[in-house]
Backbone bond lengths (Angstrom), bond angles and torsions (degrees), N, CA, C in turn:
res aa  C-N    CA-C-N  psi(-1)  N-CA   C-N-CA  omega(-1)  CA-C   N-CA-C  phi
1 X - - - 1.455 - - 1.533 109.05 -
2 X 1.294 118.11 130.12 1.518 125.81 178.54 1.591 111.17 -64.38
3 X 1.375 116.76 136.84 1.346 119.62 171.85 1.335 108.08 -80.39
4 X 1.684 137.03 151.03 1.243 149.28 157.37 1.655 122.94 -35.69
5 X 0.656 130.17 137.54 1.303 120.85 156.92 1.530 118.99 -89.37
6 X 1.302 130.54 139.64 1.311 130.70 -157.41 1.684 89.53 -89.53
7 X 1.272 121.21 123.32 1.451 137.90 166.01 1.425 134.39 -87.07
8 X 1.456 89.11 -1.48 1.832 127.07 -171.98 1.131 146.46 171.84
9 X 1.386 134.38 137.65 1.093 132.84 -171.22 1.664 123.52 -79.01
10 X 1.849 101.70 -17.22 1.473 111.95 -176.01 1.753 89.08 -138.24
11 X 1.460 91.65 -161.99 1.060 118.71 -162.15 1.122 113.93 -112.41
12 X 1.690 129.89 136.12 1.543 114.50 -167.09 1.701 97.90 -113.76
13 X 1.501 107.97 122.67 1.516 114.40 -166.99 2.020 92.80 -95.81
14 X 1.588 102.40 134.74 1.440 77.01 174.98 2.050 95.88 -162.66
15 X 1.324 114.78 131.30 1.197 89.21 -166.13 1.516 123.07 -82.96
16 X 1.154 140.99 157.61 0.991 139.57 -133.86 1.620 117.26 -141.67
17 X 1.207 132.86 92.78 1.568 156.76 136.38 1.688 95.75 6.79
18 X 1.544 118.36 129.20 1.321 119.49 137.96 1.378 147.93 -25.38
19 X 1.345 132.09 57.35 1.417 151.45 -151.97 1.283 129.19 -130.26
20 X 1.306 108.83 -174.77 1.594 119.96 163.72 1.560 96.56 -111.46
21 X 1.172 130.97 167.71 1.331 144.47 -165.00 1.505 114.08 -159.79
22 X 1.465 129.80 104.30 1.708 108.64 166.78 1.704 115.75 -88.12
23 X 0.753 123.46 110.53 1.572 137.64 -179.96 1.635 94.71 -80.58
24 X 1.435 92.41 129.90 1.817 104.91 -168.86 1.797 95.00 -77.89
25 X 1.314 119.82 153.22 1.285 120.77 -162.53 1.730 97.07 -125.80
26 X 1.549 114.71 -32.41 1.233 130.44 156.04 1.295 147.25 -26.27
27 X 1.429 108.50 -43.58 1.741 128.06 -140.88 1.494 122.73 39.35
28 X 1.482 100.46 12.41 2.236 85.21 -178.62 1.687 87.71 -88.44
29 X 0.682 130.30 -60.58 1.529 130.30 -166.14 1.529 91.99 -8.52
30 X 1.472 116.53 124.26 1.384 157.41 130.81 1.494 109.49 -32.41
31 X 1.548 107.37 -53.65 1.337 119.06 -173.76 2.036 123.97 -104.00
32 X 1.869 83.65 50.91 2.206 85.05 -175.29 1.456 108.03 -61.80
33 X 0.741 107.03 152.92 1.837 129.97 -4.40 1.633 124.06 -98.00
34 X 1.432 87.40 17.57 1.885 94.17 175.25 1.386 108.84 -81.82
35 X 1.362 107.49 169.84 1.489 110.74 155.70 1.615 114.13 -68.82
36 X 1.076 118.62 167.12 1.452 144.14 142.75 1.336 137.79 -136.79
37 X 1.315 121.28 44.49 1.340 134.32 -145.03 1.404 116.99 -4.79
38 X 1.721 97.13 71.05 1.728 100.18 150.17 1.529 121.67 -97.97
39 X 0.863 84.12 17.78 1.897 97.00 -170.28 1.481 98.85 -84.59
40 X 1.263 123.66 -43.52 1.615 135.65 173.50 1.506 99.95 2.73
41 X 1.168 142.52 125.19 1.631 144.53 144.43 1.309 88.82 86.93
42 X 1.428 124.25 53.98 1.591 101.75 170.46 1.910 74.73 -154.13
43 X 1.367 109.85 -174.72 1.396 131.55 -171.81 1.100 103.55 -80.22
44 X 1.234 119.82 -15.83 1.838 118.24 -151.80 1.627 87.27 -105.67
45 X 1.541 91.78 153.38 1.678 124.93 173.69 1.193 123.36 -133.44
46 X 1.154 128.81 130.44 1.603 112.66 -173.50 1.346 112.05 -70.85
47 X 1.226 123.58 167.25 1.866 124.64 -178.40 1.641 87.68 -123.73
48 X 1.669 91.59 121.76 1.402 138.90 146.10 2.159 95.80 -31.35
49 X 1.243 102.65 134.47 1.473 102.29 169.62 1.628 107.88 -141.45
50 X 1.194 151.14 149.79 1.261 142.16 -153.39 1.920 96.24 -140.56
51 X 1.196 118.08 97.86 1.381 107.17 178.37 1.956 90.73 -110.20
52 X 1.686 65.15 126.05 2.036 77.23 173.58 1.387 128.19 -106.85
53 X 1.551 107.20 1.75 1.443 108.63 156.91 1.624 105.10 -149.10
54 X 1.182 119.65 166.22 1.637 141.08 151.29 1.282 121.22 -14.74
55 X 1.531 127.26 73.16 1.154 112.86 -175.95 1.714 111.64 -159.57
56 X 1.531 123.34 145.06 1.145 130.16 174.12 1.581 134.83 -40.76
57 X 1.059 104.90 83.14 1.889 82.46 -168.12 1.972 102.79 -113.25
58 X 1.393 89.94 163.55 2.150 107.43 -177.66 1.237 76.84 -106.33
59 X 1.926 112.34 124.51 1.250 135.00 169.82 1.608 94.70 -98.73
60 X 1.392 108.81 140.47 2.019 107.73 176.62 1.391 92.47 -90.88
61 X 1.543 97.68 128.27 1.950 116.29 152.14 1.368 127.37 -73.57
62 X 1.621 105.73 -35.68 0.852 116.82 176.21 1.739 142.96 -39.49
63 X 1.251 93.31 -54.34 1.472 154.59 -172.87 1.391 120.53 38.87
64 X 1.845 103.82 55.66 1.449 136.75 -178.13 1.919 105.51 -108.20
65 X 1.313 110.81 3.81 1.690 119.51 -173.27 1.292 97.21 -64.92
66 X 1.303 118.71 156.41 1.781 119.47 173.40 1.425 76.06 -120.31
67 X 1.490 152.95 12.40 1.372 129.10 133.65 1.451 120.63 -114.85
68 X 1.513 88.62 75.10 1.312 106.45 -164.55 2.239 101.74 -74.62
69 X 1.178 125.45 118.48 1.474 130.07 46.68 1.759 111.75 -119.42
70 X 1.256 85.90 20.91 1.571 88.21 175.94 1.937 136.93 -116.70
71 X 1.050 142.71 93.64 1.569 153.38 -162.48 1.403 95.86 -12.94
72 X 1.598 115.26 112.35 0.954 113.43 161.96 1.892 118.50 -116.55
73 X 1.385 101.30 28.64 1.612 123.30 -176.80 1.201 125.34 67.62
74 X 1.474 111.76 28.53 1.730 128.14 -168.54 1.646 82.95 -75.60
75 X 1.151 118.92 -39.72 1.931 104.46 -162.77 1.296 93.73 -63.86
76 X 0.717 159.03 38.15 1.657 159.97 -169.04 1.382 115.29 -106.98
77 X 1.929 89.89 -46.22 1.425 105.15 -171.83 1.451 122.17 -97.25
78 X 1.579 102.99 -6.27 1.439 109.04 167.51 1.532 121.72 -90.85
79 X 1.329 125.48 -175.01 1.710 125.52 -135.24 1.680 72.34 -150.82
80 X 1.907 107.22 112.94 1.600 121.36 171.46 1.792 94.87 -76.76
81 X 1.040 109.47 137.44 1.689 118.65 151.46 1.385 98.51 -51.55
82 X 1.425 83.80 147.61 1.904 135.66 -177.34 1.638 99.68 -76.13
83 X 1.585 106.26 116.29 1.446 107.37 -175.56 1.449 99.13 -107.44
């Protein structure tokens, strides 16, 4: 099974419209925490998300959350590269 690529170090809080949503499952996405089909030729698929009303949500960049598509403070526990 392919490991993630980390798409972030935090969490992108953003409020959020009545929709469908693809939440990148990858980390290449250019565009986090959505997809942008960089996932193409790899295992990963983005996940479908269904928000049915008006409300704030922490999307994971990371994409180490065990409530994954949503920040559950796993980036916390990972170590950002040395700039």
């Amino acid at each position: 099974m392919e490991t993630p690529q980390i798409g972030g170090y935090k969490s992108i809080r953003m409020e959020m419209e009545p929709g469908t949503y693809y939440w990148c499952s990858c980390g290449k996405s250019s565009n986090q925490p959505f997809c942008d089909g960089s996932h193409k030729g790899s295992s990963f698929s983005p996940m479908a998300v269904e928000i049915t009303e008006t409300k704030t949500v922490s999307w994971c960049t990371c994409k180490h959350s065990a409530n994954q598509p949503f920040c559950d403070g796993a980036h916390k526990q990972l170590t950002p590269p040395q700039e």
